[in-house]
N, C-alpha and C positions, 0 to 999 in steps of 0.2 A: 728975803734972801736968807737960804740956811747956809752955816758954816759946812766947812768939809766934813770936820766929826761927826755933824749930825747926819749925813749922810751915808758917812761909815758906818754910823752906829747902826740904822735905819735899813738898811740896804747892804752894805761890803760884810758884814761881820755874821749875818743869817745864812746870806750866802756861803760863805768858807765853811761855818757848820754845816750845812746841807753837805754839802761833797764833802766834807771826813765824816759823819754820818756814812754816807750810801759807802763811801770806800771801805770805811771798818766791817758793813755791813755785807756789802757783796765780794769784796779782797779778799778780806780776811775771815770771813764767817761769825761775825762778832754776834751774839743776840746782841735784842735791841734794851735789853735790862743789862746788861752786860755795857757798850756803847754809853748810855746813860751815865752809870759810876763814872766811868773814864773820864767824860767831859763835863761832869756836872750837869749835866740836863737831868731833866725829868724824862720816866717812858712817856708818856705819853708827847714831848715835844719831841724824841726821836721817831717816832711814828709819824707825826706831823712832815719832820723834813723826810722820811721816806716816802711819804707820797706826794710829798712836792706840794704840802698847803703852806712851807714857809720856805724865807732862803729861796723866792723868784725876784730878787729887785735888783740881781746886778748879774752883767754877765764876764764869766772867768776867761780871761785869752788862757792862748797856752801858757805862756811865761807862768801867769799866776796859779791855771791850773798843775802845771807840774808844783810848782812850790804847795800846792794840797797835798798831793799827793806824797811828796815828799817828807811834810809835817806830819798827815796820818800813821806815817812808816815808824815815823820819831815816836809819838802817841803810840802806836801801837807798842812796841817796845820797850815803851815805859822810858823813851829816853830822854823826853822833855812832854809836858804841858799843854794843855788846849790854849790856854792865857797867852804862853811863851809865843807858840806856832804864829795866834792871830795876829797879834803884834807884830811879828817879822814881815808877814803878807800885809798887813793894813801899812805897816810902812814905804814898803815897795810901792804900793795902790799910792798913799799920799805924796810920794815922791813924782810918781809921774804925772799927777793930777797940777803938781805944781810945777811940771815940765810944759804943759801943754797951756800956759798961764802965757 
């Protein structure tokens, strides 16, 4: 039996990069060396989530997909963090998982 984190970790938190990945990339016309700085990746893992070889192990409802969305926006603007964003959505994610308990 894995704890919830290691599911986050494994699964929730790939995912959230993939969708601010594609969003910076296709939104807002980010390159993907550009994307990379912003969040701390490497190019070569921003390429990976835009072609969908990472960040398939969980899927986003809407609730959580707007909060992407809405985090990119922050990110983009430089008005908070990749770190900060994940955290607020893997919270929301832990909260309900321990609703449905």
């Amino acid at each position: 039996m894995s704890l919830p984190c290691e599911y986050i970790v494994k699964n929730v938190i790939p995912s959230i990069r993939k969708e601010v990945v594609k969003i910076l990339s296709e939104d807002y016309g980010m390159c993907n060396r550009d994307i990379a700085r912003k969040l701390g990746l490497t190019d070569a893992a921003v390429s990976q989530y835009l072609a969908e070889k990472r960040g398939k192990g969980f899927e986003l409802d809407e609730k959580i997909y707007t909060m992407v969305r809405e985090s990119a926006d922050r990110i983009f603007r430089g008005l908070s963090s990749i770190d900060s964003e994940v955290c607020k959505i893997c919270n929301e994610i832990k909260r309900r998982m321990g609703e449905k308990k």
